[in-house]
Each structure stands twice: as structure tokens, then as C-alpha cells.
MDTraj code that builds the backbone (N, CA, C; nanometers):
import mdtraj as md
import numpy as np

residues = "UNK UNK UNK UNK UNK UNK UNK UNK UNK UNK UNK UNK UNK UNK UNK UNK UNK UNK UNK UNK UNK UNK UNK UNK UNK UNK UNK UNK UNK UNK UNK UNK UNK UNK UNK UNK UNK UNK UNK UNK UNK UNK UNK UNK UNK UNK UNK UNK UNK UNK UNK UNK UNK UNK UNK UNK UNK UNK UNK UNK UNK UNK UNK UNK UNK UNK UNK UNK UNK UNK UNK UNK".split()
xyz = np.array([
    [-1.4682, 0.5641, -0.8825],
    [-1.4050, 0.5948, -0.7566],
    [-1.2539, 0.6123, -0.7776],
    [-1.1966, 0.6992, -0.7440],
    [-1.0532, 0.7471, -0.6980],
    [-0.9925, 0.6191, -0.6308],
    [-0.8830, 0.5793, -0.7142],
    [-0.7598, 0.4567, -0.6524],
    [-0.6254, 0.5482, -0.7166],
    [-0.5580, 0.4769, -0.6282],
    [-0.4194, 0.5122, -0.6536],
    [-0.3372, 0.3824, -0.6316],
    [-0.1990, 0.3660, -0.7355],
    [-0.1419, 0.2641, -0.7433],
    [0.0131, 0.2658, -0.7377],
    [0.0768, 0.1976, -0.6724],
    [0.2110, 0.2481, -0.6052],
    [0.2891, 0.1328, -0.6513],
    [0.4010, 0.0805, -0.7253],
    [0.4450, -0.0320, -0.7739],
    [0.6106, -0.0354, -0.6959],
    [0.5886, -0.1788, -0.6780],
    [0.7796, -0.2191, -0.6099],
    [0.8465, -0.2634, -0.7722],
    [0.7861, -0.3026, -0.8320],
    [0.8382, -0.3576, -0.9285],
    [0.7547, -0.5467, -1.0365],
    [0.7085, -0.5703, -0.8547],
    [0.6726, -0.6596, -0.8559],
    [0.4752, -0.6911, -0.8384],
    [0.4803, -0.5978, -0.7549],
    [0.3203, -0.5565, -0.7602],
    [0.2956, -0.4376, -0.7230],
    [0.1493, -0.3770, -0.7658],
    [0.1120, -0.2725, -0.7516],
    [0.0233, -0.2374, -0.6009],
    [0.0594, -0.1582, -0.4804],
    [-0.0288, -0.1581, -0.4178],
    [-0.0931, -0.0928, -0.4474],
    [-0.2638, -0.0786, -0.4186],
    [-0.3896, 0.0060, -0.4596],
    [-0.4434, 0.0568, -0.2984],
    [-0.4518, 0.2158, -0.3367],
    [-0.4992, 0.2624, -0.2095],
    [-0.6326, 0.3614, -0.2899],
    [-0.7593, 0.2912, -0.1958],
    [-0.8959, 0.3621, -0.2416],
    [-0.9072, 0.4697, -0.1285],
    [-0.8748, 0.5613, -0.1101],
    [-0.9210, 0.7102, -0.0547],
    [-1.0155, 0.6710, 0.0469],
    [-1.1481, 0.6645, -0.0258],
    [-1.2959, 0.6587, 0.0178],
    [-1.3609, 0.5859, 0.0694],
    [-1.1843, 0.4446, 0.0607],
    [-1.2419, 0.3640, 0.1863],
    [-1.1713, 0.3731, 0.3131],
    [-1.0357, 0.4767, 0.3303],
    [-1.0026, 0.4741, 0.4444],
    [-1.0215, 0.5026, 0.5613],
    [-1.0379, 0.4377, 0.6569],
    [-1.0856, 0.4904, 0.7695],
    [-0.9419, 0.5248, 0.8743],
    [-0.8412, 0.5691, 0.8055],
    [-0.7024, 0.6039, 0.8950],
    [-0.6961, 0.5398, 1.0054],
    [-0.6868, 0.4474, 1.0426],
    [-0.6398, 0.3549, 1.1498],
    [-0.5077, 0.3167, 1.1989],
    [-0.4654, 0.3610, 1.0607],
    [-0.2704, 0.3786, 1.0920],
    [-0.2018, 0.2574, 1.1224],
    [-0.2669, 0.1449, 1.0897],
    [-0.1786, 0.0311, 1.1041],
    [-0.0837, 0.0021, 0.9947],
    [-0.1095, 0.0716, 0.8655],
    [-0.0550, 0.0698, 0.7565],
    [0.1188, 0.1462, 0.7716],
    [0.0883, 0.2373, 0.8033],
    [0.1703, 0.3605, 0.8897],
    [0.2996, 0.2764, 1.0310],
    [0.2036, 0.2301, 1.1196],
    [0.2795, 0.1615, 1.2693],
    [0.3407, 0.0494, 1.1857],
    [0.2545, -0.0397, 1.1077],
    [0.3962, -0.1886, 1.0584],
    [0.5028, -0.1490, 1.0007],
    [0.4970, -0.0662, 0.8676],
    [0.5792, -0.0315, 0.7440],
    [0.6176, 0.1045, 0.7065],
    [0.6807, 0.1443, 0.8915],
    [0.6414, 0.3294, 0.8290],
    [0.7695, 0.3910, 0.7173],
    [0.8758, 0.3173, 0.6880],
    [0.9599, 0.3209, 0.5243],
    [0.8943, 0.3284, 0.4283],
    [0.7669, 0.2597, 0.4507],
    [0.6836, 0.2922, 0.3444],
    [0.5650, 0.3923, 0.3075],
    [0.5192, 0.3825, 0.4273],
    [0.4182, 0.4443, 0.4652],
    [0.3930, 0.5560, 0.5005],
    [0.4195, 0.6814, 0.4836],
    [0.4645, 0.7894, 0.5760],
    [0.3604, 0.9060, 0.4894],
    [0.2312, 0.9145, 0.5237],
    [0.1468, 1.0288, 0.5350],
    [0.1982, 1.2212, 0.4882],
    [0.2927, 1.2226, 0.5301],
    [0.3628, 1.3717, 0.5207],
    [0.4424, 1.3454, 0.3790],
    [0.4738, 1.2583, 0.3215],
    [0.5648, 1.2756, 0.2118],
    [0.4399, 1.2555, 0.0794],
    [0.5203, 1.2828, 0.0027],
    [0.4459, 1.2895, -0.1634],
    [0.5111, 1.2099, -0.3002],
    [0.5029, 1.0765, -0.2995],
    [0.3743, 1.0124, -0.2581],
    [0.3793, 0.9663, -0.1458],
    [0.2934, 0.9231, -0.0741],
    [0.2751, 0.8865, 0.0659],
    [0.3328, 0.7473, 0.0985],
    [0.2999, 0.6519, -0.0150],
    [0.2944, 0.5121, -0.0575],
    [0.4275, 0.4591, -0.0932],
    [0.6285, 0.5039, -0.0675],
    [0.6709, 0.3914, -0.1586],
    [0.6954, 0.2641, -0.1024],
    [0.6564, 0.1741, -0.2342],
    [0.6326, 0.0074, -0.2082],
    [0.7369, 0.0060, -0.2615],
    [0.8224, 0.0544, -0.3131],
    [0.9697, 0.0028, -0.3384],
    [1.0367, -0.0457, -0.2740],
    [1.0538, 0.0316, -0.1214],
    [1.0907, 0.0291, -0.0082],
    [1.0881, -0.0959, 0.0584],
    [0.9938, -0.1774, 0.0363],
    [0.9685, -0.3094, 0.0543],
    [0.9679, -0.4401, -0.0101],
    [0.9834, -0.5296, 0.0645],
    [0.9326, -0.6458, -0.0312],
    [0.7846, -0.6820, -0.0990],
    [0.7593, -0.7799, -0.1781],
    [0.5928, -0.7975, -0.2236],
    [0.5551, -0.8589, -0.1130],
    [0.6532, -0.9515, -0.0082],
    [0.5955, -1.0540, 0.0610],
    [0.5558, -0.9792, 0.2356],
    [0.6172, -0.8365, 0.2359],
    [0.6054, -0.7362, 0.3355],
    [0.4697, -0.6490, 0.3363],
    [0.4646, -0.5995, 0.1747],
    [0.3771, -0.5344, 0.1623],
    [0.2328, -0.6223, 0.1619],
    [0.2354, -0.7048, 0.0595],
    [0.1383, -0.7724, 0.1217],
    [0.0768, -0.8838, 0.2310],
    [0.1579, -0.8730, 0.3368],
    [0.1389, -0.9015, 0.4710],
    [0.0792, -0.7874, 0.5203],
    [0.1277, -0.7031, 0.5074],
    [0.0484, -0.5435, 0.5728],
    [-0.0723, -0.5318, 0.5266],
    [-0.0906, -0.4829, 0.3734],
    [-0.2278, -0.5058, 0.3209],
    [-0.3516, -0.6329, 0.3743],
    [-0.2878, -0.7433, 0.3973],
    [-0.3976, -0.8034, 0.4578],
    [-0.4293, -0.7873, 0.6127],
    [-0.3691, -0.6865, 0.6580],
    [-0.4246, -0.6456, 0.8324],
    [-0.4963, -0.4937, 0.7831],
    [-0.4873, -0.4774, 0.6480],
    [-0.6133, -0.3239, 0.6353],
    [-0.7013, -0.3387, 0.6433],
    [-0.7860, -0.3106, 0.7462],
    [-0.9412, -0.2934, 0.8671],
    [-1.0601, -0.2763, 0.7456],
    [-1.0062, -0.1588, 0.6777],
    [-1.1090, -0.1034, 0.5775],
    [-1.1484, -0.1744, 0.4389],
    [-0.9800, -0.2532, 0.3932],
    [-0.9811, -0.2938, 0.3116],
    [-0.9612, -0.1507, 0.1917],
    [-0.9223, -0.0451, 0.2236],
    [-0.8582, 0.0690, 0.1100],
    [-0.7275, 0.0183, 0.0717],
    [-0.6557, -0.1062, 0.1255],
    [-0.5521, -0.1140, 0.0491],
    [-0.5798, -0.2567, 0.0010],
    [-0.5209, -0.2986, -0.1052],
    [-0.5220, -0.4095, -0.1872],
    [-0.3776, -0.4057, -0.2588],
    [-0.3852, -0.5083, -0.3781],
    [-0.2433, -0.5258, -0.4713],
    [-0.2902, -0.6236, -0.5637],
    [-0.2077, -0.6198, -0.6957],
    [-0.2479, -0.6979, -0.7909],
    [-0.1286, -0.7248, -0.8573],
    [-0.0895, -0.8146, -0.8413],
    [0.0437, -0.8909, -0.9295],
    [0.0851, -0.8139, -1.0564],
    [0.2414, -0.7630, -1.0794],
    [0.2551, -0.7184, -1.2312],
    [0.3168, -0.8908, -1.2922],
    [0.2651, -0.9194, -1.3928],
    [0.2953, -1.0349, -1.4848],
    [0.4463, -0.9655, -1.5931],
    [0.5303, -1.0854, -1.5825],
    [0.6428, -1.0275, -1.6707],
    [0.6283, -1.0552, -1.8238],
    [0.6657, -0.9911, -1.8590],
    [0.6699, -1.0059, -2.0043],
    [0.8007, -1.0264, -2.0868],
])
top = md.Topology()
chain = top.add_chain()
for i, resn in enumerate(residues, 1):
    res = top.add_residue(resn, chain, resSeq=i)
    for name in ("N", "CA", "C"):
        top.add_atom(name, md.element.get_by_symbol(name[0]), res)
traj = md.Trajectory(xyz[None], top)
């Protein structure tokens, strides 16, 4: 399955396509980040980890997720 992965620095958000059901809450909380018309659609730079993933856990569908980058 098709994911896509968008990084602040600190974590990666993951957006699965095929599970979105566009509900746009992703869009209405964080639209600096979020903004559909631009390419990429997704920057998480724009945000904090502790922003972005507050948002990610109100996704309905569950197409968005995140996974910690570990420093090295």
C-alpha cells in the first residue's frame, strides 16, 4: 500500500492515501501545515511534534500516523 512520509525533524508523519476518508479535520486544526493545493500537501516542519501529533490522534480514518526519528 502507498504511504507517504513528511518529517519536522523530529518525527515522521505517515499519510496512507487509501485510508482517507477527507474529513478535513487535519486541514481545519493545522492548516500551516496542512494545505491540500500545495505540493507537498503535508509540511510538518511547520509544526511542533507535540502539535502534530495531537492532530494525528483526532484522524477519524486513522490515514495519518507518526513514528519517532531516533538520534544518532
Amino acid at each position: 500500500m502507498e504511504t507517504h512520509k513528511y518529517s519536522n525533524g523530529e518525527i515522521n508523519v505517515i499519510w496512507q492515501p487509501h485510508k482517507c476518508i477527507h474529513a478535513g479535520i487535519c486541514v481545519k486544526t493545522l492548516p500551516k501545515i496542512y494545505n491540500p493545493k500545495d505540493r507537498p500537501w503535508i509540511k510538518a516542519e511547520n509544526a511542533s511534534s507535540e502539535e502534530l501529533i495531537n492532530q494525528i490522534k483526532q484522524c477519524p480514518s486513522g490515514a495519518l500516523s507518526y513514528e519517532t526519528l531516533t538520534q544518532k
